[in-house]
C-alpha positions as CSV (number, residue, x, y, z in Angstrom):
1,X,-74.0,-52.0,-10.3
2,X,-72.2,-54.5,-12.4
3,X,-73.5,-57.0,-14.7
4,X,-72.4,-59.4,-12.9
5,X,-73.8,-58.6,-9.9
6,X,-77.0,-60.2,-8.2
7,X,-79.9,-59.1,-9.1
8,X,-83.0,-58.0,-7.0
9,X,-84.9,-60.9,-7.8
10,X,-82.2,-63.1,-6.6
11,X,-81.5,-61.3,-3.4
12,X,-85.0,-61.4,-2.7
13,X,-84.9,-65.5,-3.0
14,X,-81.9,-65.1,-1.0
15,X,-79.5,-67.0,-4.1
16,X,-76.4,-66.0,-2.5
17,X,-75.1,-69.3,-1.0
18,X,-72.8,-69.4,-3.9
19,X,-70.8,-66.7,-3.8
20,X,-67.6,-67.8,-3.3
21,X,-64.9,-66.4,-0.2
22,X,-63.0,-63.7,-2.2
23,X,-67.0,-62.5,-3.6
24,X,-68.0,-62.6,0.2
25,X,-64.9,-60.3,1.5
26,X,-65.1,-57.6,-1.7
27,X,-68.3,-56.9,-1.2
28,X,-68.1,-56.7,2.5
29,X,-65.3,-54.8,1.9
30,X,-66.9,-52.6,-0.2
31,X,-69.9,-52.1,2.1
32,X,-67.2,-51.0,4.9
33,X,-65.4,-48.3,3.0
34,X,-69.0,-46.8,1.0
35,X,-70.1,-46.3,4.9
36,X,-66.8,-45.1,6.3
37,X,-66.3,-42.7,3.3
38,X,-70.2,-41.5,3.5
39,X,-69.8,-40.8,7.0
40,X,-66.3,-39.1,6.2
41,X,-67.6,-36.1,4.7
42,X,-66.7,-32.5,4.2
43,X,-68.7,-31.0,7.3
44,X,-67.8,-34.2,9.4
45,X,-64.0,-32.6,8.6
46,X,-65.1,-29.0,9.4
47,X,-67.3,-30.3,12.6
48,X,-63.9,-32.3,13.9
49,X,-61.7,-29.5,13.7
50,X,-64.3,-26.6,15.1
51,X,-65.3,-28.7,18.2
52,X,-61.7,-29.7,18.5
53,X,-61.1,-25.7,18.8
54,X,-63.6,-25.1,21.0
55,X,-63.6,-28.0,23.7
56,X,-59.7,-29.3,23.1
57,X,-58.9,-32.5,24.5
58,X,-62.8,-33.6,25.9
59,X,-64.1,-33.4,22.7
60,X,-62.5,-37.0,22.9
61,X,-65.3,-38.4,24.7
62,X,-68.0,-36.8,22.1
63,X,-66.2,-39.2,19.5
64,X,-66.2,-41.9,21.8
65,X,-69.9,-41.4,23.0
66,X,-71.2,-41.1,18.7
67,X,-68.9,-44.3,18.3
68,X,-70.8,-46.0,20.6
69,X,-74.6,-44.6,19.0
70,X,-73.3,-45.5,15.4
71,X,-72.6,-49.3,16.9
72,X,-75.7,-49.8,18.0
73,X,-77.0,-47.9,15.1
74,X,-75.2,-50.0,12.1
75,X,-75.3,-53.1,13.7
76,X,-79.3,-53.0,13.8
77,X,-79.9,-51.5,10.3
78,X,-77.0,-54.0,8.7
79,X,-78.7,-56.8,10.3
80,X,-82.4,-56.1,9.5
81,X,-81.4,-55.3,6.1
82,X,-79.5,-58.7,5.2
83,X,-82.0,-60.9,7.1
84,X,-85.0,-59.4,5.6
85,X,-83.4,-59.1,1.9
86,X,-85.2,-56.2,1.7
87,X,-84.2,-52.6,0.5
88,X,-85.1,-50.2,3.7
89,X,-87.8,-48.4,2.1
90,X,-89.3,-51.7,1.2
91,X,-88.9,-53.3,4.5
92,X,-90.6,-50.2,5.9
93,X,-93.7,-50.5,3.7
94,X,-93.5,-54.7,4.5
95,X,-93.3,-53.4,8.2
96,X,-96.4,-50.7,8.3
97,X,-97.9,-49.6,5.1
98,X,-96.9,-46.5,3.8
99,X,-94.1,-45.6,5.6
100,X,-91.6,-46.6,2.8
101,X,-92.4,-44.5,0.5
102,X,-91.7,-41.0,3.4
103,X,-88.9,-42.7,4.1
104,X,-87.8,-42.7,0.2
105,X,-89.0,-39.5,-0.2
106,X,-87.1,-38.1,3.2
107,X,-83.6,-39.9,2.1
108,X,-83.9,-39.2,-1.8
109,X,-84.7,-35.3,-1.0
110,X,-81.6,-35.1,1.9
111,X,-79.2,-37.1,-0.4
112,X,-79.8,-34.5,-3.2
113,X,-79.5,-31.6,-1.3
114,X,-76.6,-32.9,0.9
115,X,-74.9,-33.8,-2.7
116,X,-74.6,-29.8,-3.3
117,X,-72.4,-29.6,0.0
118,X,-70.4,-32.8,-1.1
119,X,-70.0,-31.4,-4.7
120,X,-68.6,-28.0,-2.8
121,X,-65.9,-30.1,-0.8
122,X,-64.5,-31.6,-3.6
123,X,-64.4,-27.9,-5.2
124,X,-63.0,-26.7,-2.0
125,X,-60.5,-29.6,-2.0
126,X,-58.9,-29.0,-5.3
127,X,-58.7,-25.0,-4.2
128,X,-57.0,-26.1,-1.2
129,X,-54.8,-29.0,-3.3
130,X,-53.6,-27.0,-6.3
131,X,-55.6,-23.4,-6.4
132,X,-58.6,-24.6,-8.4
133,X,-61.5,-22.2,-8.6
134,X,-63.9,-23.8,-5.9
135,X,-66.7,-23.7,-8.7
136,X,-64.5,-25.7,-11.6
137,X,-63.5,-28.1,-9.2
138,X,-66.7,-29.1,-8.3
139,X,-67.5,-29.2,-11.6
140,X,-64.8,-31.8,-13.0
141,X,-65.1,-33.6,-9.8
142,X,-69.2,-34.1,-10.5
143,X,-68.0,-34.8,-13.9
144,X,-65.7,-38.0,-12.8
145,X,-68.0,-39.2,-10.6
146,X,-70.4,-39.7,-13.5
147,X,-68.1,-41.3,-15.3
148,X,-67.2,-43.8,-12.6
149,X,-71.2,-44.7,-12.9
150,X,-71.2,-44.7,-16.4
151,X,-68.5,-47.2,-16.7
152,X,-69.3,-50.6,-18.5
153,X,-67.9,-52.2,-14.8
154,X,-69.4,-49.5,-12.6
155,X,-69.9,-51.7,-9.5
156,X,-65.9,-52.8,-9.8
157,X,-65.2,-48.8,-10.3
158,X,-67.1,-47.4,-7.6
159,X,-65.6,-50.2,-4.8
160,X,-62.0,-49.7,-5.7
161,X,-62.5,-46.1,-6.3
162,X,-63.7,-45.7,-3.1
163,X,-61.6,-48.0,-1.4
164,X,-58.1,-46.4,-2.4
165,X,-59.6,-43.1,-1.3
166,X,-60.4,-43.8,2.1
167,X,-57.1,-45.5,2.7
168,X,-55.0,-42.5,1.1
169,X,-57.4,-40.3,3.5
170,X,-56.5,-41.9,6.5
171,X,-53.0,-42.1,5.6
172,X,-52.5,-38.3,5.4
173,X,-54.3,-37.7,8.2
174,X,-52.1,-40.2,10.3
175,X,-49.1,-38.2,8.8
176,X,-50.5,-34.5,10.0
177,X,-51.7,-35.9,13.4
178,X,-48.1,-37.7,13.7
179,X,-46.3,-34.2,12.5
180,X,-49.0,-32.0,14.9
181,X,-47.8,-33.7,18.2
182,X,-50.6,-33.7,20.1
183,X,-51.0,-34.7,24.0
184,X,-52.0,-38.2,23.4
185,X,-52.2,-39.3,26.8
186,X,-54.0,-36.6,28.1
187,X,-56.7,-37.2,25.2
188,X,-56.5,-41.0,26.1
189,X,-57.5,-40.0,29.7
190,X,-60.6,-37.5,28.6
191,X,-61.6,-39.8,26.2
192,X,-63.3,-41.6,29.0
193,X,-63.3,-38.7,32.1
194,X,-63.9,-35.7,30.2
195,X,-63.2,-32.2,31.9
196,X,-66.6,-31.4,29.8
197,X,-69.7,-32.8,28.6
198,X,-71.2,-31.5,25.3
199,X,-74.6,-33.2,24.5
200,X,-75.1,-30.6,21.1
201,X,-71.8,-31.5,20.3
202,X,-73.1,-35.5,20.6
203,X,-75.7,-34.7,18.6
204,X,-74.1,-33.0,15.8
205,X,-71.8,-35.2,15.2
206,X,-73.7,-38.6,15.6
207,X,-76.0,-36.7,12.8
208,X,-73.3,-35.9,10.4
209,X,-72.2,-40.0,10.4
210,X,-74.8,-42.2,11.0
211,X,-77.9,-39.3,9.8
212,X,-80.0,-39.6,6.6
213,X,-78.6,-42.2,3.6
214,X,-75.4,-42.4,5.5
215,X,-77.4,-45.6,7.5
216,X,-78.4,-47.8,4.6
217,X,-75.1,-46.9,2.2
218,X,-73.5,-50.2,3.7
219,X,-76.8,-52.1,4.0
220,X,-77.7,-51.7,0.8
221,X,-74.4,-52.3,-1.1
222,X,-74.5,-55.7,0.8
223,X,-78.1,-56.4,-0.8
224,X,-77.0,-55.5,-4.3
225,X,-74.3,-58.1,-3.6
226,X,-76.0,-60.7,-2.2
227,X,-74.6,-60.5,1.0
228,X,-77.9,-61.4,2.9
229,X,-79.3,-64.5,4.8
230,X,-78.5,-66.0,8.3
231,X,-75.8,-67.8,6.3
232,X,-74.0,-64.3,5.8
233,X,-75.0,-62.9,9.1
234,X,-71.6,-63.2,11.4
235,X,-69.8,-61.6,8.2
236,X,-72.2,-58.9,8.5
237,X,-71.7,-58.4,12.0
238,X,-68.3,-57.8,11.6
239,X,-68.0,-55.9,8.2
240,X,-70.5,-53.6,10.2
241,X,-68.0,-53.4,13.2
242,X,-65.3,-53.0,11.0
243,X,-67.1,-50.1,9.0
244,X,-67.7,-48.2,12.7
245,X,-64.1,-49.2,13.5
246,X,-62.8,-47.6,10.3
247,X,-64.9,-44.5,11.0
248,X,-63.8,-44.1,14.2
249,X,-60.0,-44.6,13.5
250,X,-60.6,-41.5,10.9
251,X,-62.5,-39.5,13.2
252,X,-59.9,-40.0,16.4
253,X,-56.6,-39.6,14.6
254,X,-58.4,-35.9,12.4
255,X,-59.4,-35.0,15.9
256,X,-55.2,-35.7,17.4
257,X,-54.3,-33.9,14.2
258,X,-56.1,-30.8,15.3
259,X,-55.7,-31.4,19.0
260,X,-51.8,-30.5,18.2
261,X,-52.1,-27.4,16.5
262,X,-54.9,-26.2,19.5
263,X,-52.4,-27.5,22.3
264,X,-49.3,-25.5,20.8
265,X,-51.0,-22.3,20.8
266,X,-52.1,-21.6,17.6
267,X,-55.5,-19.7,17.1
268,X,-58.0,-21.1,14.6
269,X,-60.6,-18.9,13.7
270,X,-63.9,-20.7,13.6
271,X,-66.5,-18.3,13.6
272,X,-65.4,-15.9,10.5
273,X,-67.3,-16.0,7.4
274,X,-64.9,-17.8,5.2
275,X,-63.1,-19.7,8.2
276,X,-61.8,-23.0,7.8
277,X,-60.6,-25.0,10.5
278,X,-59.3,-27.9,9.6
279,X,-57.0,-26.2,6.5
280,X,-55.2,-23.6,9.1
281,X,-55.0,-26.9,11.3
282,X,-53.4,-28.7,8.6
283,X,-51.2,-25.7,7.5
284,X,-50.5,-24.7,11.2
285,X,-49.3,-28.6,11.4
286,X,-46.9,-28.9,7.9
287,X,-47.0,-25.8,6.1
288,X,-48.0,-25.3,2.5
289,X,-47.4,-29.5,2.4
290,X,-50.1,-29.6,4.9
291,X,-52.7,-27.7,3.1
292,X,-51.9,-29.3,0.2
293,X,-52.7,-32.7,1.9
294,X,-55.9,-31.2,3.5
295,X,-56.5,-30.4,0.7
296,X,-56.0,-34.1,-0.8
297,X,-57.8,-35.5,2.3
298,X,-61.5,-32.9,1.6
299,X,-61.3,-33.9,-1.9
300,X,-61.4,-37.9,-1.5
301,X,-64.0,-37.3,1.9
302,X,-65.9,-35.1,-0.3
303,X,-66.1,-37.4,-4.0
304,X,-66.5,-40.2,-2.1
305,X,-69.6,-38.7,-0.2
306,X,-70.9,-37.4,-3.7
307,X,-70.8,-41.3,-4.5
308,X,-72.3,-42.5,-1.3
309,X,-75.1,-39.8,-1.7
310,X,-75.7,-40.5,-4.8
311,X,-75.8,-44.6,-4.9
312,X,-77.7,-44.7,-1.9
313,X,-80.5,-42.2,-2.6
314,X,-81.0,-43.9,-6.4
315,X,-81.2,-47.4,-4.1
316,X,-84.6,-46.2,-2.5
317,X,-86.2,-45.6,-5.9
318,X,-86.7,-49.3,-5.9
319,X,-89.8,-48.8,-3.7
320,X,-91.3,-46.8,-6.6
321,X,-90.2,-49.3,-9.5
322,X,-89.6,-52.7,-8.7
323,X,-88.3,-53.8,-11.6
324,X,-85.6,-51.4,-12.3
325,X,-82.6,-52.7,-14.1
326,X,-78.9,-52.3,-12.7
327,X,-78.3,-49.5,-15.9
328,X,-81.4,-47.5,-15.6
329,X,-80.1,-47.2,-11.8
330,X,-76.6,-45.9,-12.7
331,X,-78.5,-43.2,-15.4
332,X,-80.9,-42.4,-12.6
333,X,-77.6,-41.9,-10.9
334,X,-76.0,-40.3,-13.0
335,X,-79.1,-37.6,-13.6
336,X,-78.7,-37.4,-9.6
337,X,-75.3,-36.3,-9.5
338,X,-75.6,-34.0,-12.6
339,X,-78.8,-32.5,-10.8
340,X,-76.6,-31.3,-7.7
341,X,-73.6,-30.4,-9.7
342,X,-76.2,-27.5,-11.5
343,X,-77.8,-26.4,-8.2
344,X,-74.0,-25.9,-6.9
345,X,-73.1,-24.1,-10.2
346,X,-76.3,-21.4,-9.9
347,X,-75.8,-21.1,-6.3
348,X,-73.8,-18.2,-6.0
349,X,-73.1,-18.1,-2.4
350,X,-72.8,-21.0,0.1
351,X,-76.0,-22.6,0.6
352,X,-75.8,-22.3,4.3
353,X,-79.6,-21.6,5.1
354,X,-80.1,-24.6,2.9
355,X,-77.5,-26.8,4.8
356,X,-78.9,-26.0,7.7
357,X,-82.4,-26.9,7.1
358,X,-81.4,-29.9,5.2
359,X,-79.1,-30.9,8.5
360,X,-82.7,-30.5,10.4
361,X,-84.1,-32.5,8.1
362,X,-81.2,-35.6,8.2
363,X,-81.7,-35.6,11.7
364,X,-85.5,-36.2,11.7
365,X,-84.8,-39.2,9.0
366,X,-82.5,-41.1,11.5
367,X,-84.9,-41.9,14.1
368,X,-88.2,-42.6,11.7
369,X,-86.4,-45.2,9.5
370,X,-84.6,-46.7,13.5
371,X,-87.8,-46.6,14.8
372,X,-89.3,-48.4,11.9
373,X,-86.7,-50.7,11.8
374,X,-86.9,-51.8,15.2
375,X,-90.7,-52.0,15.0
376,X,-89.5,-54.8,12.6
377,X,-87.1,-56.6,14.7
378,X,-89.5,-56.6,17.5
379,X,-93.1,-57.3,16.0
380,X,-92.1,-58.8,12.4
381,X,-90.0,-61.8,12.9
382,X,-91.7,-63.5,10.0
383,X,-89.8,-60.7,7.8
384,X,-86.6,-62.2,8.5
385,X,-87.6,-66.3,8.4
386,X,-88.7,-66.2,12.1
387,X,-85.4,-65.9,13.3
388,X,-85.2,-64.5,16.6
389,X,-83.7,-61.1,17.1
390,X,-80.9,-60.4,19.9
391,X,-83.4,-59.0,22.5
392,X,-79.7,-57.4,24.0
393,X,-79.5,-55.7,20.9
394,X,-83.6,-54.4,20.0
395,X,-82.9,-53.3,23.8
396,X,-80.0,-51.1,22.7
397,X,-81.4,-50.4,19.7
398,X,-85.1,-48.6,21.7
399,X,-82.6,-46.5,24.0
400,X,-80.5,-45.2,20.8
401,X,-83.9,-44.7,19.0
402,X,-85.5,-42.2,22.1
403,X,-82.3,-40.8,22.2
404,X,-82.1,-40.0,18.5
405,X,-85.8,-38.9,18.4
406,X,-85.0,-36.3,21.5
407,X,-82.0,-35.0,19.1
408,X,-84.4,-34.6,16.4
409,X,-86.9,-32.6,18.5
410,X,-83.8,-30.4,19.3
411,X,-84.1,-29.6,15.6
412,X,-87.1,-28.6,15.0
413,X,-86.5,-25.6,16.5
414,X,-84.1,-23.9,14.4
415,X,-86.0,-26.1,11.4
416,X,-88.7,-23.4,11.4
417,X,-86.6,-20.3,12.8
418,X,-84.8,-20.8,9.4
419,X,-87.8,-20.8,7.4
420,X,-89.4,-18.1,9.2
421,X,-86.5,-15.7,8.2
């Protein structure tokens, strides 16, 4: 991203001994908050609050049961990635030929078409925030995010940006979950004995945050800042547990905040056409103050997910052009973000055929590029220097790759019932 910052070459010859302590924690720092706010998206929001609705006080043990998938998840693909020095796509062409350039293909087409959705929260946000027409808000919103990339220090931009977002997200959220008043001990207790058990639920939601380029956002901003090698692997460990940690904090307090509107009695509608749970949560919560900080809280999920999508995708076009240069990545960028913001101009009515195939889709890429990944791990210990992989953690990381594989054969099914329509 920046000038500044290391480039391929050197991460591949692993020239990041030098980066001094306050280098090492920004750009772990960074790599925490661009997978946090990936995984903090618009339909992770709308997912919280439906399920919320519709299972109450055990859909704590769905959030606890994905935290513990995107663990083992994370913690594999951030530690491949930084031991290797190698950009996934790469790694999975280094690993068995061919298979980096599907998994490009499969993460640059679902970015793209997941960037329409994102583009739509932030144009939902404003709506929400201060009565924006849906369509104009996504519109400036696209428009600011290319401007963050086009910046002369866009690597500084994008981390900060991102960074102050996520906070002020979780901030308002403590406030409506704190002004909601739910039953916290009696989501404490199903949290771990849940009155029901909701493996779709599971599924969906495990998709939404660890599914498609959400997985290598935090990987990859690590590689571009030379965050690699056994040197920088205990920092990785815990900037990943922190990133799951930070994701998790989000996704527990949105879920109390709606868990007090359910438990006093108010009815969300969450099967209408134009229903929105989480804004009649909010506004059921605080009033016109509480949609406008839903509103506040969809836009920063939603622009910072527009980011995410974006810089992640652009990062597997590496496995195409080697040699790319840190400004030919922020046009490509750029052209990605402006591409998205046209489709969700033209697009009269919500893509939701669209979403839903391209939801099929991101759960499909999870468990190639895991399975690939711990193919690596297992069989390709000369990628990483011949260090020897946790056999604790590959063992961890086979069960969460069936599981994720079994999720995506779930999917296939209303793949093609969608495209037979």
């Amino acid at each position: 991203m920046e000038q500044s910052v290391i480039s391929s070459v050197e991460v591949r010859s692993g020239t990041s001994s030098g980066m001094s302590s306050k280098s090492r924690r920004a750009a772990l720092t960074a790599a925490i908050f661009l997978m946090a706010t990936s995984a903090i998206g618009p339909g992770f929001i709308t997912q919280t609050a439906t399920f919320t609705t519709k299972l109450g006080a055990a859909f704590a043990f769905a959030i606890l049961a994905s935290i513990l998938i995107d663990f083992v998840v994370q913690l594999n693909i951030w530690r491949i990635v930084t031991l290797t020095k190698m950009r996934a796509s790469d790694l999975a062409n280094a690993a068995i030929p061919g298979s980096g350039y599907l998994l490009a293909i499969l993460v640059i087409v679902g970015g793209l078409f997941f960037n329409i959705g994102n583009i739509g929260g932030t144009g939902l946000g404003l709506n929400a925030m201060i009565g924006l027409d849906p369509k104009v808000g996504g519109a400036i919103s696209a428009i600011l995010s290319i401007g963050i990339f086009l910046s002369k220090r866009a690597g500084m931009a994008v981390d900060r940006f991102i960074i102050l977002a996520g906070i002020l997200m979780i901030a308002l959220t403590v406030y409506v979950a704190f002004v909601s008043g739910p039953p916290v001990g009696e989501a404490l207790f199903q949290t771990f004995l849940p009155s029901t058990i909701d493996f779709a639920t599971i599924t969906t939601i495990v998709g939404g945050t660890v599914g498609g380029y959400i997985t290598y956002s935090g990987a990859h901003r690590l590689l571009d800042k030379g965050t690699v090698g056994i040197d920088n692997l205990g920092a990785v460990n815990r900037a990943a547990l922190t990133g799951i940690a930070v994701t998790g904090v989000m996704r527990y307090v949105l879920f109390l905040a709606v868990l007090g509107v359910v438990a006093s009695g108010v009815v969300i509608d969450v099967s209408g056409k134009g229903a929105n749970p989480a804004a009649q949560a909010f506004q059921a919560a605080a009033g016109d103050v509480g949609l406008r900080i839903f509103g506040v809280i969809l836009w920063a999920a939603a622009i910072t997910s527009v980011i995410g999508a974006a810089y992640t995708s652009v990062s597997f076009v590496t496995i195409f052009k080697a040699d790319i240069t840190e400004r030919a990545r922020n046009i490509a960028t750029v052209i990605f973000i402006a591409i998205s913001l046209f489709f969700y101009v033209v697009i009269a009515t919500p893509p939701a055929q669209m979403l839903v195939f391209v939801g099929g889709l991101n759960g499909l890429i999870l468990p190639i590029g895991l399975s690939i990944f711990i193919y690596a791990a297992w069989a390709r210990s000369d990628l990483m220097g011949s260090y020897r992989y946790p056999r604790w953690l590959l063992a961890l990381g086979v069960l969460v790759c069936a599981l994720t594989w079994y999720m995506g054969y779930k999917s296939i099914g209303p793949i093609f019932a969608l495209l037979a329509a």
